[in-house]
VOFINU-183243 format. One record per residue (C-alpha): residue number from 1; residue in one letter; x, y, z. Coordinates in steps of 0.5 Angstrom, whole numbers. Example, Ala and Ser with C-alpha at 12.3 -4.5 7.8 and 13.67 -1.06 7.14 Angstrom:
# VOFINU-183243
<rec i="1" aa="A" u="25" v="-9" w="16"/>
<rec i="2" aa="S" u="27" v="-2" w="14"/>
***
This chain:
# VOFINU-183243
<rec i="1" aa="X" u="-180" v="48" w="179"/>
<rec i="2" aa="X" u="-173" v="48" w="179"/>
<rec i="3" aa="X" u="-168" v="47" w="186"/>
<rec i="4" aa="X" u="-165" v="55" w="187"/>
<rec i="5" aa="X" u="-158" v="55" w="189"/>
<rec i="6" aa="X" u="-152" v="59" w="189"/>
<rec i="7" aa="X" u="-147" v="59" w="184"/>
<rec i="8" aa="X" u="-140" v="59" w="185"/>
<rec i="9" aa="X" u="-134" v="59" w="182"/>
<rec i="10" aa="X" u="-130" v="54" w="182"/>
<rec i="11" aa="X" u="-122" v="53" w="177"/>
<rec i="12" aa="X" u="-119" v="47" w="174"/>
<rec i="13" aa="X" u="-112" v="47" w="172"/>
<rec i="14" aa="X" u="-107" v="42" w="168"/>
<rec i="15" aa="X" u="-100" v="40" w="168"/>
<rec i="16" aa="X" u="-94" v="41" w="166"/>
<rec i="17" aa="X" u="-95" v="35" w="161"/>
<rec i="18" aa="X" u="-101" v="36" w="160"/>
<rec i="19" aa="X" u="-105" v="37" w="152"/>
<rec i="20" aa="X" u="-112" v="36" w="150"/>
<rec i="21" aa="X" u="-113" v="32" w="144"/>
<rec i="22" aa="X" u="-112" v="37" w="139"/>
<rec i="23" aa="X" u="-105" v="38" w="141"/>
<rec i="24" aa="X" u="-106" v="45" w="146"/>
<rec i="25" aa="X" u="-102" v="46" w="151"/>
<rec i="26" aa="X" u="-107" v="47" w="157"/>
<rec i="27" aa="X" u="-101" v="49" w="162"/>
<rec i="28" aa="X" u="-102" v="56" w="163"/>
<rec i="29" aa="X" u="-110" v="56" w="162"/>
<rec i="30" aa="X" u="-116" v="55" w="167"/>
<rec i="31" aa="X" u="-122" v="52" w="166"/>
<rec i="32" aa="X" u="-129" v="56" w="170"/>
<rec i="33" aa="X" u="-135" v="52" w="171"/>
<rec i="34" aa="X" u="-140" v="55" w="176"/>
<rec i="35" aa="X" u="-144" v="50" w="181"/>
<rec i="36" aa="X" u="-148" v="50" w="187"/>
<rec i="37" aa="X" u="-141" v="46" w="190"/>
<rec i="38" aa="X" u="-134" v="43" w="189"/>
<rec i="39" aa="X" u="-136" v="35" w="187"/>
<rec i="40" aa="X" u="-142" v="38" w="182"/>
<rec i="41" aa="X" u="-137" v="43" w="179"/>
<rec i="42" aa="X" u="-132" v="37" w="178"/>
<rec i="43" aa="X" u="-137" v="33" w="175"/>
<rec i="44" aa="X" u="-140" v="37" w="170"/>
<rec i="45" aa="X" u="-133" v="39" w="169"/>
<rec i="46" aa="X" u="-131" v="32" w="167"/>
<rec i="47" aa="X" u="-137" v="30" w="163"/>
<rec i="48" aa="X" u="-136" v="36" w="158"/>
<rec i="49" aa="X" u="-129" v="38" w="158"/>
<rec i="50" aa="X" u="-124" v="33" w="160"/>
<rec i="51" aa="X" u="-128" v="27" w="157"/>
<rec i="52" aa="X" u="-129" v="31" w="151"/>
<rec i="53" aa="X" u="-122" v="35" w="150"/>
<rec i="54" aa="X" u="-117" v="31" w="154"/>
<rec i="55" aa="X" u="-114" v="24" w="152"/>
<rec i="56" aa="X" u="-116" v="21" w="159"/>
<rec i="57" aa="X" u="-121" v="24" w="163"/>
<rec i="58" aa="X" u="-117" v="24" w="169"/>
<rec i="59" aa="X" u="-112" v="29" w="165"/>
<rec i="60" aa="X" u="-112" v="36" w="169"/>
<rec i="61" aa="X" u="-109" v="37" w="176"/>
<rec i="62" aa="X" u="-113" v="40" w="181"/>
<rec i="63" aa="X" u="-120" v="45" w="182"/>
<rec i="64" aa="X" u="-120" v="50" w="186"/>
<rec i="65" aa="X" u="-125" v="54" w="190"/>
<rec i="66" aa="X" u="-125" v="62" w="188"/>
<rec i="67" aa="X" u="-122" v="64" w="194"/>
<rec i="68" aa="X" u="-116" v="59" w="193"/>
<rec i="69" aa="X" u="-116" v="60" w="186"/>
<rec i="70" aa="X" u="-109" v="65" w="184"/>
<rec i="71" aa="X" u="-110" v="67" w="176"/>
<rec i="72" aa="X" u="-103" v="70" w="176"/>
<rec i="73" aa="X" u="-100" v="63" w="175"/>
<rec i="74" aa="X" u="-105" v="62" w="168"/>
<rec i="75" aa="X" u="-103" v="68" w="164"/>
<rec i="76" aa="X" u="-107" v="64" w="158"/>
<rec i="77" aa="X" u="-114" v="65" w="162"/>
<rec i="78" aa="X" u="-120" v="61" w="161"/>
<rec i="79" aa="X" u="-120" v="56" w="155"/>
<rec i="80" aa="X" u="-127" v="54" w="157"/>
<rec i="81" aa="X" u="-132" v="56" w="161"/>
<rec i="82" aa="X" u="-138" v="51" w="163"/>
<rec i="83" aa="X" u="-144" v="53" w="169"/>
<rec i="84" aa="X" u="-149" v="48" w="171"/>
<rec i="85" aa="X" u="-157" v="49" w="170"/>
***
């Protein structure tokens, strides 16, 4: 049976610099993942997006809570979304 939790919004964001592999600019965009807690968040956060999409996997600026988390200052959006089972 699996474990019941609340899941919570958490966004990660990037610098100025930063680009994925691809060559997107990642500045102006939001990574949502919904997760039981800040830590689970950042890891599921790492293994699929940043080990995958970002040159180095410690390449994004910092997460936040929903409650802390200001859209305005990405106009681009969500690039990606990721929840945990």
């Amino acid at each position: 049976m699996k474990r019941q939790y609340i899941k919570k919004n958490y966004y990660f964001t990037f610098g100025q610099g930063h680009k994925t592999v691809d060559g997107v600019p990642m500045k102006d965009y939001h990574v949502l993942v919904r997760a039981e807690n800040e830590e689970v968040a950042r890891e599921i956060f790492i293994e699929k997006f940043t080990k995958v999409k970002m040159p180095t996997w410690d390449m994004f600026f910092t997460g936040y809570s929903e409650k802390q988390f200001e859209p305005q200052f990405f106009p681009k959006g969500e690039y990606a979304r990721f929840e945990q089972e």
